[in-house]
N, CA, C and O atoms as CSV, one atom per row, in Angstrom:
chain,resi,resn,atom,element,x,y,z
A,1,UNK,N,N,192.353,28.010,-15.794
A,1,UNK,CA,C,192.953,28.878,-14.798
A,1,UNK,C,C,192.657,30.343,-15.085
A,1,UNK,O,O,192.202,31.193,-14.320
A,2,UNK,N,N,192.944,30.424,-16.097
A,2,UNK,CA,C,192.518,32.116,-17.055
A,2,UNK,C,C,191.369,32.618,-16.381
A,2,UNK,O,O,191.403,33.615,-15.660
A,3,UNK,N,N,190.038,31.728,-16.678
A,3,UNK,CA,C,188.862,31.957,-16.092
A,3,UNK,C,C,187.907,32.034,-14.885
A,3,UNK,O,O,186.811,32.545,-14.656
A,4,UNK,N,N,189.141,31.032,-13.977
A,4,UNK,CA,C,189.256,30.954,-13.098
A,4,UNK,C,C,189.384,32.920,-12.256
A,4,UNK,O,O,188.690,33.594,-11.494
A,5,UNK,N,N,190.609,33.086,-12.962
A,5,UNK,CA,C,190.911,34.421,-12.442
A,5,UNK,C,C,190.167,35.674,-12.701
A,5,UNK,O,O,190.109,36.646,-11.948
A,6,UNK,N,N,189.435,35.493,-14.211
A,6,UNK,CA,C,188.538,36.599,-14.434
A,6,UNK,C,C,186.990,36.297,-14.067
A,6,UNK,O,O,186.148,37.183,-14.218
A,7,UNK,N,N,186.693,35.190,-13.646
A,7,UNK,CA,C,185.864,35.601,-12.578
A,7,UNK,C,C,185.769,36.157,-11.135
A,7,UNK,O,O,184.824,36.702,-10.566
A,8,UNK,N,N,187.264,35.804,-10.624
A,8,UNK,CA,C,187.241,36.593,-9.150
A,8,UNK,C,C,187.497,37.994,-9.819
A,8,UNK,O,O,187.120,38.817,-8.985
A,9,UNK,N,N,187.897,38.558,-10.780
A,9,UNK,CA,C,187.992,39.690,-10.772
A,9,UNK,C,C,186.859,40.291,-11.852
A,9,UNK,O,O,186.685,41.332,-12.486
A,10,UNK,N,N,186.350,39.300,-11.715
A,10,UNK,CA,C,184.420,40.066,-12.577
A,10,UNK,C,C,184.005,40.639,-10.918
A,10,UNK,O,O,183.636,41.779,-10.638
A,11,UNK,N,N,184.181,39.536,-10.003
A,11,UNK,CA,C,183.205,39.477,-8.554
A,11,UNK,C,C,183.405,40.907,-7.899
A,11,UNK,O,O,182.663,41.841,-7.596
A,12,UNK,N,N,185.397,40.503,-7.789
A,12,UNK,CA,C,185.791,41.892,-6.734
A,12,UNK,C,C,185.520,43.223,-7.367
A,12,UNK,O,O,185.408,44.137,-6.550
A,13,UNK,N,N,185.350,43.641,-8.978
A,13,UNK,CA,C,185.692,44.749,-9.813
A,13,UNK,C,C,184.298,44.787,-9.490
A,13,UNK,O,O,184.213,45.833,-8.846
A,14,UNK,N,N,182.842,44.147,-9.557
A,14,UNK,CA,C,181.643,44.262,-9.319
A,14,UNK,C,C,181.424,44.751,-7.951
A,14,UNK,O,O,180.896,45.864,-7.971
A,15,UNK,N,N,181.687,44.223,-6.564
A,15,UNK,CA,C,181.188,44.501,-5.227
A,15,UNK,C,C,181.941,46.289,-5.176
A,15,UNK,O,O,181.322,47.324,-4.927
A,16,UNK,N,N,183.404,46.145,-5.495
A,16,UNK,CA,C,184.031,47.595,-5.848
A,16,UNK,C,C,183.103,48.741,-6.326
A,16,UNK,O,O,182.715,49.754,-5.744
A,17,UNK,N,N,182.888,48.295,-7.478
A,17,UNK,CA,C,181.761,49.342,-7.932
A,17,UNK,C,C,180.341,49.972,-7.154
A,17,UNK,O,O,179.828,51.088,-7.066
A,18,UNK,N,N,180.045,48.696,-6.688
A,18,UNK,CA,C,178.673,49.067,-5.583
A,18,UNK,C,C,179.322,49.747,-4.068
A,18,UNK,O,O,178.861,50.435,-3.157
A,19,UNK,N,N,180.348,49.263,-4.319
A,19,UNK,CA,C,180.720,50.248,-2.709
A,19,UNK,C,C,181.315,51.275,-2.468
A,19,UNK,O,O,181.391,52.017,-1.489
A,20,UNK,N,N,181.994,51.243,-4.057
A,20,UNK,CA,C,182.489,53.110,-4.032
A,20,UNK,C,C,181.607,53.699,-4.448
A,20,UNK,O,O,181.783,54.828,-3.988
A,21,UNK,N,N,180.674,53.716,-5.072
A,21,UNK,CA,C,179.672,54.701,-5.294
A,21,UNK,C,C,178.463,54.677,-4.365
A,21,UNK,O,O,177.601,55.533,-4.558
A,22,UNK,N,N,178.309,53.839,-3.428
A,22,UNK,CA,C,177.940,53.889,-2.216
A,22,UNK,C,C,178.216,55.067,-1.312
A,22,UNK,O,O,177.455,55.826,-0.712
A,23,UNK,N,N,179.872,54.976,-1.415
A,23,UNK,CA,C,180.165,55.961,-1.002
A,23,UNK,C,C,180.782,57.241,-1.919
A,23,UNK,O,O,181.904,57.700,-1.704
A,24,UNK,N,N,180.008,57.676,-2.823
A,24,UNK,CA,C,180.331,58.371,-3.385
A,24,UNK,C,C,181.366,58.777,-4.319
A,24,UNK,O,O,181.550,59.955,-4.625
A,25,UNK,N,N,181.959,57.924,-4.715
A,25,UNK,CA,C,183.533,57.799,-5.203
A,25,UNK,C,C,183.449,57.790,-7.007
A,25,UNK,O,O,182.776,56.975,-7.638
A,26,UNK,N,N,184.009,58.519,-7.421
A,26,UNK,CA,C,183.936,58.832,-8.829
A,26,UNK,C,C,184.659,57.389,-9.935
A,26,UNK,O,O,184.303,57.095,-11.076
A,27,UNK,N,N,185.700,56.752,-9.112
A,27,UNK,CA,C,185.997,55.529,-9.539
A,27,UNK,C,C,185.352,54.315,-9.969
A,27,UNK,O,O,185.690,53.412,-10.735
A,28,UNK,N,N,183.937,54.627,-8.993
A,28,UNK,CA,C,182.501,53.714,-9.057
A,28,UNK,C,C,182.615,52.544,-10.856
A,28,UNK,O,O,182.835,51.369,-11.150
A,29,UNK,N,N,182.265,53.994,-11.648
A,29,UNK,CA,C,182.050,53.365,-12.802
A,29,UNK,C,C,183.345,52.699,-13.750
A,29,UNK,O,O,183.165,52.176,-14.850
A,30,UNK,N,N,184.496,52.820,-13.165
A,30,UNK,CA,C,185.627,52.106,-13.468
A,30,UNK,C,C,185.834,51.123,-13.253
A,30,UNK,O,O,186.606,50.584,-14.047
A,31,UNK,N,N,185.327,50.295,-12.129
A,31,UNK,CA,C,185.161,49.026,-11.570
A,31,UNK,C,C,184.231,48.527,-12.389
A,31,UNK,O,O,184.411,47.379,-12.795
A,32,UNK,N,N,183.374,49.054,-12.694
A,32,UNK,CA,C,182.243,48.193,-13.820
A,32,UNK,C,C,182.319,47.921,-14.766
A,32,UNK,O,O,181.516,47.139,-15.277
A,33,UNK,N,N,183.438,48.516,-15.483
A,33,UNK,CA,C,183.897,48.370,-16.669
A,33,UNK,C,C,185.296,47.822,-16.586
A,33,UNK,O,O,186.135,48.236,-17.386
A,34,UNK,N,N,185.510,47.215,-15.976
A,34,UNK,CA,C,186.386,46.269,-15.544
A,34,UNK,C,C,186.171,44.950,-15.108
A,34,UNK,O,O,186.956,44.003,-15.070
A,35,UNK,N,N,184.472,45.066,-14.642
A,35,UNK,CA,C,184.051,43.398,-14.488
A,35,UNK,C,C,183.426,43.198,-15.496
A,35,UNK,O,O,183.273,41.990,-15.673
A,36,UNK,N,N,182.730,44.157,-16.690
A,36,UNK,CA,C,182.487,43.826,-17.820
A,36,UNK,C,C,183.472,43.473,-18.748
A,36,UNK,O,O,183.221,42.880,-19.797
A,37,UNK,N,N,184.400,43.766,-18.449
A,37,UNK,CA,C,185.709,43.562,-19.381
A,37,UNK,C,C,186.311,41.788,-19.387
A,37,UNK,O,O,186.751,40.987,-20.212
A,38,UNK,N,N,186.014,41.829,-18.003
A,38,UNK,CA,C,186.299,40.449,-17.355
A,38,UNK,C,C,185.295,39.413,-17.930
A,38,UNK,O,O,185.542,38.339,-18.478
A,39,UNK,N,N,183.858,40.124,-17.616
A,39,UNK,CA,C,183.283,39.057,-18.018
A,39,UNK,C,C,182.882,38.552,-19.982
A,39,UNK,O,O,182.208,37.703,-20.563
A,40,UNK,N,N,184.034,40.002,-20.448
A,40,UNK,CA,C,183.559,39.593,-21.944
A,40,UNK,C,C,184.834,38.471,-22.095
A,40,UNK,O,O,184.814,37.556,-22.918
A,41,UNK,N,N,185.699,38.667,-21.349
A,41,UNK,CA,C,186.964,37.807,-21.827
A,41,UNK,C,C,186.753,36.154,-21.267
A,41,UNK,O,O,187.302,35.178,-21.778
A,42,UNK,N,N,186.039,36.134,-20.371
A,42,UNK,CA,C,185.477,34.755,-20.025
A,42,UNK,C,C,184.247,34.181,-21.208
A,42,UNK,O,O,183.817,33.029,-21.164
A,43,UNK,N,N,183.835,35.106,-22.140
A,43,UNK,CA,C,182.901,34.459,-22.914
A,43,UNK,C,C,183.813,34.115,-24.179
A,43,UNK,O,O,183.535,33.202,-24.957
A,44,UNK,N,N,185.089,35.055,-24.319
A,44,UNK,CA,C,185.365,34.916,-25.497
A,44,UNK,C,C,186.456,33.241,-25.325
A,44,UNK,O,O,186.800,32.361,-26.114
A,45,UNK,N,N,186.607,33.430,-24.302
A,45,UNK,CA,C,188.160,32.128,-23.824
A,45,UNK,C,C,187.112,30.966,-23.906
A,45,UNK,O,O,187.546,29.985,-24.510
A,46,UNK,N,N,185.681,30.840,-23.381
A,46,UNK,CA,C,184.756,29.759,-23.440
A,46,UNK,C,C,184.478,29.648,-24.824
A,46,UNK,O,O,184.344,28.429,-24.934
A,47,UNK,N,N,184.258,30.252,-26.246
A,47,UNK,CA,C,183.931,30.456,-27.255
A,47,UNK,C,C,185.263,29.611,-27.852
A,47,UNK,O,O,185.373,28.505,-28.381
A,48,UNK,N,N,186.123,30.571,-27.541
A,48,UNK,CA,C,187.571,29.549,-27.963
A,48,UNK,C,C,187.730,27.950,-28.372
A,48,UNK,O,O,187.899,27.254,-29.373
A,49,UNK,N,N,187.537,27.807,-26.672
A,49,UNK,CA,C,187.669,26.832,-25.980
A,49,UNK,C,C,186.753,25.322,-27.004
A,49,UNK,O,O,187.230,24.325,-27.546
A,50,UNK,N,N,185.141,25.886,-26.865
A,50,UNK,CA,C,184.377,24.889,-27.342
A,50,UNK,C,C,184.296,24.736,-28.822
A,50,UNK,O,O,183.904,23.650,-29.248
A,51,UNK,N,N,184.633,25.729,-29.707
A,51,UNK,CA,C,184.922,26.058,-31.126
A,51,UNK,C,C,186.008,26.377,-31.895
A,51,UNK,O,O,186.034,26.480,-33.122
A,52,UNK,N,N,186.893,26.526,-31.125
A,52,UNK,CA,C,188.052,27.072,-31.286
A,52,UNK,C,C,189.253,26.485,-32.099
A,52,UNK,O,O,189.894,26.609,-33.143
A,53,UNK,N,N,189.116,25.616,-30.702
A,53,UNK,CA,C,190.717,24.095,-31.357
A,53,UNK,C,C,190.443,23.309,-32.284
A,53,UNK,O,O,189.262,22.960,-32.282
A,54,UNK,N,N,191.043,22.906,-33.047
A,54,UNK,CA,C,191.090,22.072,-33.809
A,54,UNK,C,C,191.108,20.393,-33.461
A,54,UNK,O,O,192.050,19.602,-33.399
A,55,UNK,N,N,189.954,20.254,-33.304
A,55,UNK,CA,C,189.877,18.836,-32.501
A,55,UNK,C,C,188.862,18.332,-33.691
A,55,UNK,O,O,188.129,19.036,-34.386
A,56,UNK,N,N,189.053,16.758,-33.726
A,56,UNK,CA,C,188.071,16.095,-34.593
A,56,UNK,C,C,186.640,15.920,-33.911
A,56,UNK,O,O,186.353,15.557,-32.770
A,57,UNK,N,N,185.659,16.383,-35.225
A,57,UNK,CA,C,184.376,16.166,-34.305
A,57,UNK,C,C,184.081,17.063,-33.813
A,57,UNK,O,O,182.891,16.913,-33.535
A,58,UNK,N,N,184.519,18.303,-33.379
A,58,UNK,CA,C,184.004,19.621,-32.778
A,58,UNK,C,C,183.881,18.795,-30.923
A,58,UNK,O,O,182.960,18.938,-30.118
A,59,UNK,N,N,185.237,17.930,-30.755
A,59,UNK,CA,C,184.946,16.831,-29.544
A,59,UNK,C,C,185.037,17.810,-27.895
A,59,UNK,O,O,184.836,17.425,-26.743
A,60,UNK,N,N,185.286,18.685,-28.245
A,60,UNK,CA,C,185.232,19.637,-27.181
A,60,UNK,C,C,184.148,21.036,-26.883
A,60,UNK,O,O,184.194,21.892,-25.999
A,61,UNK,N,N,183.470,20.894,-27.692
A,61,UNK,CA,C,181.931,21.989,-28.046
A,61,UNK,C,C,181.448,21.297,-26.462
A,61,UNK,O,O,181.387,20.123,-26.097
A,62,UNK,N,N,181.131,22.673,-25.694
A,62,UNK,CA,C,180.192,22.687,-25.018
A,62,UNK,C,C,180.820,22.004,-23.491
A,62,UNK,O,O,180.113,21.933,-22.486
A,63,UNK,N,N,181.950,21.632,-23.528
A,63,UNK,CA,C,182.648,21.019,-22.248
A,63,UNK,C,C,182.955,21.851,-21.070
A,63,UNK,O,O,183.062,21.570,-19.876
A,64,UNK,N,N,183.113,23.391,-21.992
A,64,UNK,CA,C,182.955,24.737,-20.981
A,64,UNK,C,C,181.703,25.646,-21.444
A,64,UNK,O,O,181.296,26.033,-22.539
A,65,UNK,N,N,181.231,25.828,-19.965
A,65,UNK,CA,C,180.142,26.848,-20.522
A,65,UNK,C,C,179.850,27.988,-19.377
A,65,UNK,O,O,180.119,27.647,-18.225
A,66,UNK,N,N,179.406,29.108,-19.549
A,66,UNK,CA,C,179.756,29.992,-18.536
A,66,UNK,C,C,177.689,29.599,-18.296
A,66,UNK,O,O,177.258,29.893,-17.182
A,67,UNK,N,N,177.140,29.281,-18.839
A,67,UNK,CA,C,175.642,28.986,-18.230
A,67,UNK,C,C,175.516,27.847,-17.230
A,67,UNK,O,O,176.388,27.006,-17.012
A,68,UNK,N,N,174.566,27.909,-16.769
A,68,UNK,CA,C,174.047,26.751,-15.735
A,68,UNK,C,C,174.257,25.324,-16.075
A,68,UNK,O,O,174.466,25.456,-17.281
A,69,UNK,N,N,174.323,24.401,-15.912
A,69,UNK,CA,C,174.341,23.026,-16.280
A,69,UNK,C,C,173.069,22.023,-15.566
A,69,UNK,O,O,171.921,22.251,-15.185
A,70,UNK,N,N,173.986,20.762,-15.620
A,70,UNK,CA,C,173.050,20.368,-14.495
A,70,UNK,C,C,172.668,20.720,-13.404
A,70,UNK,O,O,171.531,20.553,-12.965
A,71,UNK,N,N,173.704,21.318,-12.775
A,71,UNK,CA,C,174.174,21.815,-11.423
A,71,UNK,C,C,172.244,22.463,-10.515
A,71,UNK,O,O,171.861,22.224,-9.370
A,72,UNK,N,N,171.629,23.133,-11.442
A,72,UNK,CA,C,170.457,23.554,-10.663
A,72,UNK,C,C,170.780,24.901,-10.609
A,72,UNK,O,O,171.104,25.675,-11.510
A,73,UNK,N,N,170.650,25.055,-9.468
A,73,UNK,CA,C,170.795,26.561,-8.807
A,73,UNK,C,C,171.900,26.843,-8.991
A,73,UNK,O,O,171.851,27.993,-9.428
A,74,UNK,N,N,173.047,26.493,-8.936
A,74,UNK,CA,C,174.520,27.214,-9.345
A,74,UNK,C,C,174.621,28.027,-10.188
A,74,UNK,O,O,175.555,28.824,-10.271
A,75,UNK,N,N,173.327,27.922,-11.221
A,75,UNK,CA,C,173.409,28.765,-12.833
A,75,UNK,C,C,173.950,30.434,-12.048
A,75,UNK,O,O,174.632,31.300,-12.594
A,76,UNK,N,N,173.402,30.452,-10.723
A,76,UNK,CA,C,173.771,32.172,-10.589
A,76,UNK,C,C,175.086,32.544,-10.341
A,76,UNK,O,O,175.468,33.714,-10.318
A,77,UNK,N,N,175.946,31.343,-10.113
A,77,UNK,CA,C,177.309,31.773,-9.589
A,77,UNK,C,C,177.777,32.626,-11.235
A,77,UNK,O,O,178.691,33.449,-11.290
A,78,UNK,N,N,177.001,32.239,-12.364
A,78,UNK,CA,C,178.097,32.840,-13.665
A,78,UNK,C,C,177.083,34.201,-14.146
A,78,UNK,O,O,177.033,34.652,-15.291
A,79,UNK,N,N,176.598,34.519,-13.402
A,79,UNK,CA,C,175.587,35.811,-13.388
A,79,UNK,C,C,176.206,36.856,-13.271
A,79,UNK,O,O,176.998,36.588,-12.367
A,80,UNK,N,N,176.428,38.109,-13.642
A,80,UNK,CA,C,177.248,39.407,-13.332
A,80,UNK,C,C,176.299,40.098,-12.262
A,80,UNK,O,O,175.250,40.732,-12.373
A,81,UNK,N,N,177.051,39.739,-11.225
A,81,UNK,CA,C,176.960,40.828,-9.874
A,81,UNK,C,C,176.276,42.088,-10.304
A,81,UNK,O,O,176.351,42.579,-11.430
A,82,UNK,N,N,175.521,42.615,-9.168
A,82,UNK,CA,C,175.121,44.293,-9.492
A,82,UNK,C,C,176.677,44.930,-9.931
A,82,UNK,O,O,177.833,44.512,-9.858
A,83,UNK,N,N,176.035,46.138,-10.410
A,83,UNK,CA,C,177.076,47.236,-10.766
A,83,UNK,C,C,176.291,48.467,-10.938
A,83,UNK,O,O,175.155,48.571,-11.402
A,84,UNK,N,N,177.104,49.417,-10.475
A,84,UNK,CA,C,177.381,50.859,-10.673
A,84,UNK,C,C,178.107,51.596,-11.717
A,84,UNK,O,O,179.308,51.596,-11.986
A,85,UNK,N,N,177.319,52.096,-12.140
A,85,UNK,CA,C,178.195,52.997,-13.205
A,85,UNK,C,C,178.381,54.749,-12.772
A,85,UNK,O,O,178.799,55.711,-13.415
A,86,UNK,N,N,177.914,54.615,-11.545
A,86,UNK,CA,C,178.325,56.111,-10.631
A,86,UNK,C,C,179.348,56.545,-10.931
A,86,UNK,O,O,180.279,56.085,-10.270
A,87,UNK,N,N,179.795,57.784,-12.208
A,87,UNK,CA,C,181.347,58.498,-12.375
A,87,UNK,C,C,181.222,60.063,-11.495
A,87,UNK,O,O,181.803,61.110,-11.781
A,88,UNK,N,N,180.502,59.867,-10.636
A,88,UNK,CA,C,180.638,61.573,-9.712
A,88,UNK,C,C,179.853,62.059,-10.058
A,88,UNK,O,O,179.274,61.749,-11.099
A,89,UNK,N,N,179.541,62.992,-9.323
A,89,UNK,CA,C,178.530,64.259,-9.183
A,89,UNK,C,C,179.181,65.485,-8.955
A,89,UNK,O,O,180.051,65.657,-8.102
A,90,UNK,N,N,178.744,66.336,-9.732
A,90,UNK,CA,C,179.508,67.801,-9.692
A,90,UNK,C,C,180.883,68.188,-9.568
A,90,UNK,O,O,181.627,67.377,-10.120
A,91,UNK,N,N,181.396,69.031,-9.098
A,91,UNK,CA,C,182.930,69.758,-9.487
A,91,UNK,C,C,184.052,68.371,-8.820
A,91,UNK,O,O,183.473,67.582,-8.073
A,92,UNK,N,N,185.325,68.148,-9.044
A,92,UNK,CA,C,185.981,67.223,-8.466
A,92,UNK,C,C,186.327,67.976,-6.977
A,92,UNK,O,O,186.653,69.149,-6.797
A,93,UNK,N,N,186.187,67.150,-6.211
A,93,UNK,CA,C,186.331,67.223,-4.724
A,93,UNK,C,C,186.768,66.011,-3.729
A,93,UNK,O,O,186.180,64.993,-3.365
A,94,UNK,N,N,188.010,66.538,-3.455
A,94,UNK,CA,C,188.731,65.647,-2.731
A,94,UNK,C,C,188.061,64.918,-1.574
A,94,UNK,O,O,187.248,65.558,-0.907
A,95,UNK,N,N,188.326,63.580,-1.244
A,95,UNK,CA,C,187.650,62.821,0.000
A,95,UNK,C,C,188.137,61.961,0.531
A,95,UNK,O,O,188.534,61.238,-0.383
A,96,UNK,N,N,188.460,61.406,1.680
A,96,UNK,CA,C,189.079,60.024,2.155
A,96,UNK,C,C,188.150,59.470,2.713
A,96,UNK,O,O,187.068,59.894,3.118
A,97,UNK,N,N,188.840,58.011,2.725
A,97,UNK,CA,C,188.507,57.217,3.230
A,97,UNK,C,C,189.202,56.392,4.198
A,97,UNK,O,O,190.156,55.909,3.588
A,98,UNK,N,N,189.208,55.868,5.754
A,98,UNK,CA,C,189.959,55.605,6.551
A,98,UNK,C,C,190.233,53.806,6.337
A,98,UNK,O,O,189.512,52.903,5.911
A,99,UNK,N,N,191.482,53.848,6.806
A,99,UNK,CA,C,191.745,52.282,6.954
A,99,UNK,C,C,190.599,51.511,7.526
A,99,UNK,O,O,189.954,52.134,8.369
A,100,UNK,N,N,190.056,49.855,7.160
A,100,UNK,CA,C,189.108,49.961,7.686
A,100,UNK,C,C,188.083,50.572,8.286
A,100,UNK,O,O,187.789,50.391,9.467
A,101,UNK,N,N,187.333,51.518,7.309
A,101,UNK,CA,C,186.196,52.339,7.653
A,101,UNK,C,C,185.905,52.552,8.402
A,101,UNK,O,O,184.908,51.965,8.826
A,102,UNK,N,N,186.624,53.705,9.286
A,102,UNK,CA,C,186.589,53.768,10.772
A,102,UNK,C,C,185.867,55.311,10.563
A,102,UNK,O,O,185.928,56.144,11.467
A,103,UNK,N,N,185.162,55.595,9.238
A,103,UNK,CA,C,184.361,56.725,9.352
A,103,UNK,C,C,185.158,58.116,9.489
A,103,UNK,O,O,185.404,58.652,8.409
A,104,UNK,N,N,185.569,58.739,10.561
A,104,UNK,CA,C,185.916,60.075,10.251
A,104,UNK,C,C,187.757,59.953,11.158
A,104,UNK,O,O,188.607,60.842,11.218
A,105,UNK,N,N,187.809,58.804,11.618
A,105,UNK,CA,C,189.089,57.917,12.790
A,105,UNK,C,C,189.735,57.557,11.753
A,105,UNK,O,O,189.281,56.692,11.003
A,106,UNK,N,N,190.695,58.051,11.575
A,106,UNK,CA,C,191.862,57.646,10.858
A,106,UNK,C,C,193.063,56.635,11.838
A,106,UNK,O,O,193.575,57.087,12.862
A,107,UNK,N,N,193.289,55.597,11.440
A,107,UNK,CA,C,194.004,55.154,12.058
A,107,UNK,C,C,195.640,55.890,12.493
A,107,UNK,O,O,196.183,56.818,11.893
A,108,UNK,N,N,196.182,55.130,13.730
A,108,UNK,CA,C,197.044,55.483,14.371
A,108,UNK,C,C,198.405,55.314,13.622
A,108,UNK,O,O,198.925,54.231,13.356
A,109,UNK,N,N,199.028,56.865,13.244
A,109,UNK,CA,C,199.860,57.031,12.016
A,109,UNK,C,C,201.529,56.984,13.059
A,109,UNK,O,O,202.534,57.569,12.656
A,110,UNK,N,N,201.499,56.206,14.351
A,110,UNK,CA,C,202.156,57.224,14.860
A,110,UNK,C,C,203.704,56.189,14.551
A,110,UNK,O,O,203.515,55.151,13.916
A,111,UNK,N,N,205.041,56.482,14.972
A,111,UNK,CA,C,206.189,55.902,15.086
A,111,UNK,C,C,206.424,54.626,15.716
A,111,UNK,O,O,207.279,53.792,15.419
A,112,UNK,N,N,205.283,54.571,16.906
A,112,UNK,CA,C,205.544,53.497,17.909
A,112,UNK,C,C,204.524,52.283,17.866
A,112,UNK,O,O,204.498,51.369,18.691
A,113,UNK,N,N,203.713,52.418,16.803
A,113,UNK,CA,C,202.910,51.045,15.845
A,113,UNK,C,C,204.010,50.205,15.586
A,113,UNK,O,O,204.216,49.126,16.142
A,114,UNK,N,N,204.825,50.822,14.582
A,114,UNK,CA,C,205.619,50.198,13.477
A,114,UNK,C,C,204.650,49.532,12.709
A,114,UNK,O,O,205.120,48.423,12.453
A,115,UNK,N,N,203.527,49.651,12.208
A,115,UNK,CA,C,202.548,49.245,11.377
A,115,UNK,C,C,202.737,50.016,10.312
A,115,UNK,O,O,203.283,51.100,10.109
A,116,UNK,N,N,202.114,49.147,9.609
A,116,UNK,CA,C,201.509,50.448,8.134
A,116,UNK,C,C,200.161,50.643,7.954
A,116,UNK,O,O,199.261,49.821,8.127
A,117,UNK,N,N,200.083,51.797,7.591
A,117,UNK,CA,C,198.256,52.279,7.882
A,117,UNK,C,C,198.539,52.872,6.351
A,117,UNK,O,O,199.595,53.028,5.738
A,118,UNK,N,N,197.076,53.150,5.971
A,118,UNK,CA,C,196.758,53.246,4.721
A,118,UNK,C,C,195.561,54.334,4.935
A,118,UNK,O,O,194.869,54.162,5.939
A,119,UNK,N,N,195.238,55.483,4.052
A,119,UNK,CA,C,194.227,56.162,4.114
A,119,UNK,C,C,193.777,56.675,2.239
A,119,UNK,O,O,194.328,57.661,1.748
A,120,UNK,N,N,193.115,56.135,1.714
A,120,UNK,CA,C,192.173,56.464,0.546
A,120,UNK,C,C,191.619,57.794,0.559
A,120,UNK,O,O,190.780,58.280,1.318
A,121,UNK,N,N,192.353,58.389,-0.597
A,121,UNK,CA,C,191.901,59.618,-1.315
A,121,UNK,C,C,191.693,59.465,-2.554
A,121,UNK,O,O,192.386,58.891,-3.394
A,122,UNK,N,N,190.233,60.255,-2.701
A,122,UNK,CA,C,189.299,59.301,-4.090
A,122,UNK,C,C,188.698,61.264,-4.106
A,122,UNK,O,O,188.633,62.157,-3.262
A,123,UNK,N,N,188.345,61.112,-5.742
A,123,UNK,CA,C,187.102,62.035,-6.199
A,123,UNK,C,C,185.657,61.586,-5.993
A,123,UNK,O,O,185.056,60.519,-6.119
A,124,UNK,N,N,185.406,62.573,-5.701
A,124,UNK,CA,C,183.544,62.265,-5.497
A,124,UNK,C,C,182.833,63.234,-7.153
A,124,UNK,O,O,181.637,63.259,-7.443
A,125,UNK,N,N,183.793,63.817,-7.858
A,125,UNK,CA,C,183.290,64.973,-8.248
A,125,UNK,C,C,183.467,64.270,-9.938
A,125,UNK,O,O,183.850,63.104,-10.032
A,126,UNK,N,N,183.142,65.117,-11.255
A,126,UNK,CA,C,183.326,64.646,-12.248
A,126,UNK,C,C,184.586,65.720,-12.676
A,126,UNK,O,O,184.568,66.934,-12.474
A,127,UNK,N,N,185.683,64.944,-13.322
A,127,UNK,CA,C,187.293,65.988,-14.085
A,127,UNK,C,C,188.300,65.799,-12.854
A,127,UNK,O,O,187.909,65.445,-11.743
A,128,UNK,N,N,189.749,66.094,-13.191
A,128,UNK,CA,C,190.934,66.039,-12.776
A,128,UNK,C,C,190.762,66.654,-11.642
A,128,UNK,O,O,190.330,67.794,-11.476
A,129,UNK,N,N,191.171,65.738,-10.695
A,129,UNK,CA,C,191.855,66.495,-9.202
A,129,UNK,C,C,193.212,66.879,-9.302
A,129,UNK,O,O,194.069,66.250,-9.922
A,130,UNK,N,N,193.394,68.008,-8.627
A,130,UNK,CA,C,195.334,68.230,-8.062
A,130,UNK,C,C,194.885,68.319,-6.524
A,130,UNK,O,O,193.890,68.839,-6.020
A,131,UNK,N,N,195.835,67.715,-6.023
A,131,UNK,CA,C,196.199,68.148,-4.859
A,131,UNK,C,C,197.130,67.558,-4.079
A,131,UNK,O,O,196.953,66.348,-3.937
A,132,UNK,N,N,198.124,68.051,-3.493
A,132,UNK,CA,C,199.216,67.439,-2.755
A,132,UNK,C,C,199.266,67.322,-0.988
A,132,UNK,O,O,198.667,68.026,-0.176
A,133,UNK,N,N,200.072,66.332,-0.775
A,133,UNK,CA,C,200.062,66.194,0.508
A,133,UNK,C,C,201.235,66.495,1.221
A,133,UNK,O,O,202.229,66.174,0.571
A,134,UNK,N,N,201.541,67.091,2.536
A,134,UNK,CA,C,202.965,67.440,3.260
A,134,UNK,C,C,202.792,66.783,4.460
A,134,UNK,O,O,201.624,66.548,4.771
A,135,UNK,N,N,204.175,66.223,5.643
A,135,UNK,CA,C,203.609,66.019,6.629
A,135,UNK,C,C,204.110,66.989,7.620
A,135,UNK,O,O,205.191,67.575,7.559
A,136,UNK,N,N,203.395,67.077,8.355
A,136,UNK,CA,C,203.072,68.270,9.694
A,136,UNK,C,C,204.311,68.527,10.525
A,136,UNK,O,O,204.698,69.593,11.005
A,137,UNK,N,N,205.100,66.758,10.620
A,137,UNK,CA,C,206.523,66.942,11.101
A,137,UNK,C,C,207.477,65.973,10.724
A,137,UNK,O,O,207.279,64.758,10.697
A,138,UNK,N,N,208.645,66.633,10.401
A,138,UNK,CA,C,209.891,65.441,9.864
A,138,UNK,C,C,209.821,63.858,10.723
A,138,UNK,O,O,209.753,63.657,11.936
A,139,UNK,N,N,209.870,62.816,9.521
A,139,UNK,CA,C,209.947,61.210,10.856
A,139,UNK,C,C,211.127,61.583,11.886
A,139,UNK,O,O,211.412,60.813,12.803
């Protein structure tokens, strides 16, 4: 189950990385080192696993393996995704990003949705951002 989970989060922390620094996002290389993290802890839990326990016979060596098997072509599902190690370019500078990437359309913030909308503010830049937000008028 363990491994189960740190591979979806090798996958998502990997596509993350390629798409914030896609779009420019200084977080880029944080995601990559987060599916590397993932994917060292899936080698070490498989290492465990086949060498680990105390079983007669070493009867469990090799029952998990993060390589290919018979399987054929599947060997790529245990492959580490591209990654980015993009941490920003130049001074830190504030940027959003809209709910579903609606580009420069921020979704509809208004009272009579009753939704919740979400808008991403990320660095593009390298060092500490400040900056605060107010809204324009009391709910």
């Amino acid at each position: 189950m363990e491994c189960a989970a740190l591979h979806n989060e090798k996958v998502i922390c990997a596509d993350k990385s390629m798409h914030y620094a896609a779009q420019g996002r200084a977080s880029a290389a944080d995601y990559a080192r987060k599916a590397r993290a993932a994917a060292a802890r899936i080698i070490e839990l498989t290492d465990h696993y086949n060498t680990g326990l105390l079983t007669v016979g070493n009867k469990w060596n090799h029952m998990m393996t993060p390589g290919p098997g018979p399987w054929g072509a599947q060997g790529y599902q245990f492959k580490m995704p591209p990654l980015s190690d993009f941490a920003g370019a130049g001074p830190p500078t504030l940027d959003v990003a809209s709910e579903g990437g609606l580009g420069d359309a921020i979704a509809d913030l208004s009272v009579y949705t009753q939704g919740r909308r979400f808008i991403d503010l990320f660095n593009r830049g390298q060092g500490p951002l400040d900056w605060k937000a107010t809204v324009s008028q009391p709910r």
